[in-house]
MARDO-539118 format. One line per field, with one value per residue (C-alpha): x, y, z. Coordinates in Angstrom, 2 decimals. Last residue first. Layout:
N
px	c(X/...)
py	c(Y/...)
pz	c(Z/...)
//
This chain:
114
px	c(12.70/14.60/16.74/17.80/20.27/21.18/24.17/24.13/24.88/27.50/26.82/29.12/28.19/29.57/33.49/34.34/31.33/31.28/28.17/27.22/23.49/22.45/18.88/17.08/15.99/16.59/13.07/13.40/16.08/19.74/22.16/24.77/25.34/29.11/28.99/32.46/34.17/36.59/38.99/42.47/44.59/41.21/39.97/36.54/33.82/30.54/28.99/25.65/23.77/23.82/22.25/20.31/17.35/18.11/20.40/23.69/26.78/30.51/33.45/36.27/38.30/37.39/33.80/31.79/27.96/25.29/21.96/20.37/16.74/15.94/12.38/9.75/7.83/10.51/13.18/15.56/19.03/21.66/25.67/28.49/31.40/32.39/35.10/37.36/40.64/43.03/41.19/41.37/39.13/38.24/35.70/35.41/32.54/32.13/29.23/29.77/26.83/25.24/22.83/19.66/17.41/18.77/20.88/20.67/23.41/25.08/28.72/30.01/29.48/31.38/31.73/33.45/34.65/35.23)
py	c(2.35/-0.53/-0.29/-4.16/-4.00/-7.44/-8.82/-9.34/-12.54/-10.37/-9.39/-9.23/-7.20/-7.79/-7.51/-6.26/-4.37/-4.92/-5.08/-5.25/-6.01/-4.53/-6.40/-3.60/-1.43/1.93/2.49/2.18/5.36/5.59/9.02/7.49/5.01/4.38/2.24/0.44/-0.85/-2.87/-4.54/-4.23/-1.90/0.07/0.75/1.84/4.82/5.53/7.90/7.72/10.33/13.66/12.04/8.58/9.37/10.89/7.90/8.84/8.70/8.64/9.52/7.78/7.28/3.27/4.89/4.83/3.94/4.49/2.96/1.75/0.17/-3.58/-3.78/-3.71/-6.21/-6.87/-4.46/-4.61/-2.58/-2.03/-0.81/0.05/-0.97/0.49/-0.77/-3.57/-4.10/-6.58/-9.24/-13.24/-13.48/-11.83/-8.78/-7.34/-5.59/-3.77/-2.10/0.35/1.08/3.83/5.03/7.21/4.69/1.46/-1.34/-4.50/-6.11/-5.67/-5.37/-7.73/-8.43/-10.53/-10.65/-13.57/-12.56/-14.81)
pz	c(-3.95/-4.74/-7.21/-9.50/-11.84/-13.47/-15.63/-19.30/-21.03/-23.15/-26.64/-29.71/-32.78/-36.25/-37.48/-33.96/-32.67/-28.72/-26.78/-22.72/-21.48/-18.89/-17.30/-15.59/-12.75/-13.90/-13.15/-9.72/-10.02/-9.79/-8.74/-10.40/-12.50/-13.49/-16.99/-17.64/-20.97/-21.36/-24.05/-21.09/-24.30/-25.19/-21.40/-21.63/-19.96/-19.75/-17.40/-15.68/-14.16/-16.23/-19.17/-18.47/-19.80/-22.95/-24.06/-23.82/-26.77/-26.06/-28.26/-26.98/-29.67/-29.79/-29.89/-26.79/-26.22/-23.18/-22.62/-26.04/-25.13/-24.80/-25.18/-22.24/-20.62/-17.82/-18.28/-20.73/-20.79/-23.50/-23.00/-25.03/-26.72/-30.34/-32.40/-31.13/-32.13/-32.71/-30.79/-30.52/-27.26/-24.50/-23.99/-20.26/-19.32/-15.98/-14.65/-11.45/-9.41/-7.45/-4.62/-5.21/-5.42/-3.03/-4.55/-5.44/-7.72/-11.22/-11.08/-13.64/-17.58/-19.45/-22.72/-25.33/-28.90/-31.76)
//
């Protein structure tokens, strides 16, 4: 079993930036990739960002050049810093780990006001 927890969400103005934290507990040898999903109201939950256990990282188009994954292997977490952030990046994140199937975290909210 494998507990997330997201942290870092808040308000914050377009333009400005946040750091997301996710922190995965539990019995854990070692976890495969970690990344990052967002839903907006209405809308599906989309792939943000995504890191391999060797650190090979994958972007969604939109976010490219802005936000910047990054993890921790021997502390289990991962971190998105977004930069440069738009209304439309407003969102419910949602943290993953795949250890022997995927683990989600409750998710923690983004919210840019314009």
């Amino acid at each position: 079993q494998v507990q997330l927890v997201e942290s870092g969400g808040g308000l914050v103005q377009a333009g400005g930036s946040l750091r997301l934290s996710c922190a995965a507990s539990g019995s854990i040898f070692s976890i495969n990739a970690m990344g990052w999903y967002r839903q907006a109201p209405g809308k599906q939950r989309e792939l943000v960002a995504s890191i391999t256990n060797y650190g090979r990282t994958t972007y969604a188009t939109f976010v490219k050049g802005r936000f910047t994954i990054s993890r921790d292997n021997a502390k289990n977490t991962v971190y998105l810093q977004m930069n440069s952030l738009k209304p439309e990046d407003a969102a419910v994140y949602y943290c993953y780990a795949d250890y022997s199937m995927r683990y989600w975290g409750k998710g923690t909210l983004v919210t840019v006001s314009s």
